[in-house]
N, C-alpha and C positions, 0 to 999 in steps of 0.2 A: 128426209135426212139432210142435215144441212152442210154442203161443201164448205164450212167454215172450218179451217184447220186446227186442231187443238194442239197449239205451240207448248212446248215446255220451255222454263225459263229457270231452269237450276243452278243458273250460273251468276245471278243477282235479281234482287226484291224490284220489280215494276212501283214507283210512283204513282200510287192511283189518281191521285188527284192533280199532279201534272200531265198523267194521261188523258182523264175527261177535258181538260183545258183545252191540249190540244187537237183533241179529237172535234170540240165544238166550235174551236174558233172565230168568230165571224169571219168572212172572206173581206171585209175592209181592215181586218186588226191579222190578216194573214201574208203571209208573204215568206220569202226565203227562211230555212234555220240550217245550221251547219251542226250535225249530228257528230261531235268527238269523243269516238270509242277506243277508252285503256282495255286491252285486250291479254288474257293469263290463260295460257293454253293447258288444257292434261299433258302429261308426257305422251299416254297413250289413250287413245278417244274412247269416250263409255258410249260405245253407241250399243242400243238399247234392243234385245232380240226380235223384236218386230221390225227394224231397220235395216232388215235385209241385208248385213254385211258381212259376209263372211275371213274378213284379212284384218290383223290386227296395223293401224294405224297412227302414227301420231297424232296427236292434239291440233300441231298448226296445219299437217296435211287436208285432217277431217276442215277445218275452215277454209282452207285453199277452195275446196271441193263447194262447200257452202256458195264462194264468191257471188253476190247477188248484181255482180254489176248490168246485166242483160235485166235485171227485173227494173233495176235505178234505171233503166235508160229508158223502157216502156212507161215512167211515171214520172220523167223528164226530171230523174235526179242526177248527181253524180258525184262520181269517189272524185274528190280533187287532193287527197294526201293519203300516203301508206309509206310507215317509217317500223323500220327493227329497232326496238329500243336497245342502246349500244352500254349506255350507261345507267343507274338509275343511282343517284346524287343523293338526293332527301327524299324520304318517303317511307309508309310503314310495311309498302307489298314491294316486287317487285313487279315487270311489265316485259312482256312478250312483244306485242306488236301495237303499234298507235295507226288509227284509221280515220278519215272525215268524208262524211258523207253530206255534199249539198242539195237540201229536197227544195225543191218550188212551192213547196206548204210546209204549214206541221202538220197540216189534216192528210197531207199525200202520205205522211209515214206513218201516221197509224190507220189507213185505209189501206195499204199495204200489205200490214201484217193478216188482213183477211183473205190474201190473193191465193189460190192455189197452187200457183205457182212457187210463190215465197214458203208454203209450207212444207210442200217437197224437198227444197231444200234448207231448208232451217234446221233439219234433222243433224245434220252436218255440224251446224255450228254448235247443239244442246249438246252435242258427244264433245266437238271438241275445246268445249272453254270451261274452263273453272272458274273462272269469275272477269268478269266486264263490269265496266263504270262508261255511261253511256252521256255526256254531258253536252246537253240544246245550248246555242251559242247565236248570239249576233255579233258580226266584227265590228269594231269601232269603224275601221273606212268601209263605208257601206258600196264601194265602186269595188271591192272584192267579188259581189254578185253577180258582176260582170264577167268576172275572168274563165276563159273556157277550159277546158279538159286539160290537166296537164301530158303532158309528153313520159311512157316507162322510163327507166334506167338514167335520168337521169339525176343521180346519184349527190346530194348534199349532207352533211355535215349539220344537224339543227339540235338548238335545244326548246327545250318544251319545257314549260311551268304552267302549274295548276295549281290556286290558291283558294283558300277559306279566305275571307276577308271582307271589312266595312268599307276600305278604301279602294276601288278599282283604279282612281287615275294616280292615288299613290303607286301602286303594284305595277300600272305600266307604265310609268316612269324612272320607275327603277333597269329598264331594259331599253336600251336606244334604238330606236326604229325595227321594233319588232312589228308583230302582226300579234295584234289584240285582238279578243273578243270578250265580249261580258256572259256570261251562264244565264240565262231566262231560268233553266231548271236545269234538275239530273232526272231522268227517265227513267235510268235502271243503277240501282250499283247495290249500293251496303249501306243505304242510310243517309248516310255525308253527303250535305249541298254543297257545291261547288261556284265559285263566283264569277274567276277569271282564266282565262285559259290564253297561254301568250307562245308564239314561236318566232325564233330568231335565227338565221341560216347563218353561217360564219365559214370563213375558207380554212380552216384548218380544227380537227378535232380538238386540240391543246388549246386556243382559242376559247370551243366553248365550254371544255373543260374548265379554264382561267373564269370565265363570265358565271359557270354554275357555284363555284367559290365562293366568290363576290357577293350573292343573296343572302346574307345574315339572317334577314328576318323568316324564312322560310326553314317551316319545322316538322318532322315526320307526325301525321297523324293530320296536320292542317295544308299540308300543300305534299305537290310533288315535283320534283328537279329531276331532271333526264336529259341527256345525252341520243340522239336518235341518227341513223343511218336512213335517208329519207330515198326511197325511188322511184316514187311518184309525188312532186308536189308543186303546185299550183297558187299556194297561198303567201309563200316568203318571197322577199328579194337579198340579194345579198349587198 
């Protein structure tokens, strides 16, 4: 019998064919990907009668409890961002919480998902998400790779876009000295490829309130605008 975990994934359609990609990658065409996951909680977690729960829980509790960061660490990954989303500007859903996860492969995250470890608790997260959009990323300053763990509670004010689009250096150009990244793929979500994904920290909410305005060309169904309360982040500067 094989200690492969049979994960449920009810909360967005898996990319096959992004997944063999990164599953085979050659180790010279492998290196860093920054995994950013939109995150839509249950109110309250369907976890499953074989799950052994007997208390009924929320949605973002059941993911609390999920938190894989001890598995990221034995596979030499790590969460470098976790933000509440405070607003959400343009877009056709809305968003619960935004996460990034830096793995030292792509092959390290879907080797991962066989660990027994990860299975145990992945149960956690199938109760508690209703839908995730999980989109692989390389940043344009590639000295990002370097940056180490950030520090909890410390507390910014960030907005976040997420674009469909032919133009990438159009799209971050439109935001002044943000933190860019380009989408390689989406992994997991509803279908929709995603291209760019950009965050920009700012000292006062109103601010980036003012700045999500300003993007004209972004339209619900092809991007998304948010507003985030960021408490771990390691990726912006202000």
């Amino acid at each position: 019998m094989s200690d492969k975990p049979n994960l449920k994934h009810n909360y967005g359609t898996i990319n096959k064919e992004y997944g063999l990609d990164l599953a085979t990658r050659a180790p010279e065409n492998d290196g860093p990907i920054y995994m950013v996951n939109l995150m839509k909680y249950h109110e309250v977690a369907q976890y499953q009668s074989e799950d052994g729960m007997d208390k009924a829980i929320s949605g973002r509790d059941a993911d609390d409890r999920y938190n894989p960061a001890s598995i990221l660490s034995k596979i030499g990954a790590d969460i470098v961002f976790v933000a509440d989303v405070n607003k959400s500007h343009v877009g056709s859903e809305d968003w619960d919480r935004i996460a990034i996860a830096r793995y030292a492969t792509r092959k390290s995250f879907i080797e991962m998902q066989s660990r027994k470890d990860f299975g145990e608790k992945h149960k956690h997260k199938a109760a508690g998400m209703q839908r995730t959009i999980i989109v692989c990323c390389r940043p344009e300053d590639i000295a990002l790779d370097r940056v180490g763990r950030p520090n909890a509670g410390d507390s910014r004010t960030v907005l976040m876009v997420v674009r469909q689009t032919d133009d990438r250096q159009g799209a971050f150009s439109q935001i002044d000295k943000a933190t860019n990244f380009s989408a390689e793929g989406t992994i997991i979500g509803d279908g929709r490829m995603w291209d760019t994904v950009q965050f920009k920290a700012f000292d006062s909410q109103s601010q980036a309130y003012e700045k999500a305005a300003s993007l004209k060309d972004c339209s619900p169904g092809s991007s998304f605008v948010m507003t985030l309360d960021a408490s771990m982040d390691a990726i912006t500067t202000r």
